[in-house]
N, C-alpha and C positions, 0 to 999 in steps of 0.2 A: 636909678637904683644905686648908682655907688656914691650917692649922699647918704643912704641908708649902712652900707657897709662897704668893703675895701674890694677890690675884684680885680682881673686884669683880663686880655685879649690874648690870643695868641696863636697866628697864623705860621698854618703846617704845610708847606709845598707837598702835595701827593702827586702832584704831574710827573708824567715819566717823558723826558724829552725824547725816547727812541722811538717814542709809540707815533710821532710826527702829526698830530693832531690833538685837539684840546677836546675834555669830556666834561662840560663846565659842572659844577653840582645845583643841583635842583632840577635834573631832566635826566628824563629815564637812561640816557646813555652815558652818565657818569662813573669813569672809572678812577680807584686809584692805586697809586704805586705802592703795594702793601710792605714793602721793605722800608717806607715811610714810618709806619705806626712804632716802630719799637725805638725810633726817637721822639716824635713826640708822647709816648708815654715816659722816656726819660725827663723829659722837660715838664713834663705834671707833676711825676715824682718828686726831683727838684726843689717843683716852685713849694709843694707841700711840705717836704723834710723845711726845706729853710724859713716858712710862714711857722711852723712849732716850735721851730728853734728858737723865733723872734720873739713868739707867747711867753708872759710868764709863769711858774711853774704855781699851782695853788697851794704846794708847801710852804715856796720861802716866796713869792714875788719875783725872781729871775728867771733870766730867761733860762731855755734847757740848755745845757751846757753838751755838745757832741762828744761820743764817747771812743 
């Protein structure tokens, strides 16, 4: 697929090391550390602000300039 377009990975630690056991995902007893998600939703954020920054703009051909 990303011969067809550009894409990336990006692994999010949700384990909570005090819980002393692992809740691996894909089985019913998967837990995660939800004080996790409000970094990786910074890191989506991110990758997005700077993949439109990189776009050029359909006015002039450059890229957006941060304001």
């Amino acid at each position: 697929m990303l011969q067809q377009a550009p894409g990336c990975f990006i692994m999010l630690g949700v384990q909570n090391p005090a819980w002393g056991q692992v809740y691996p995902v894909h089985t019913p007893t998967f837990r995660l550390d939800e004080a996790a998600l409000p970094i990786g939703t910074a890191a989506l954020v991110a990758t997005a602000v700077g993949w439109m920054q990189q776009r050029p703009s359909k006015e002039n051909g450059q890229p957006i300039q941060r304001t």
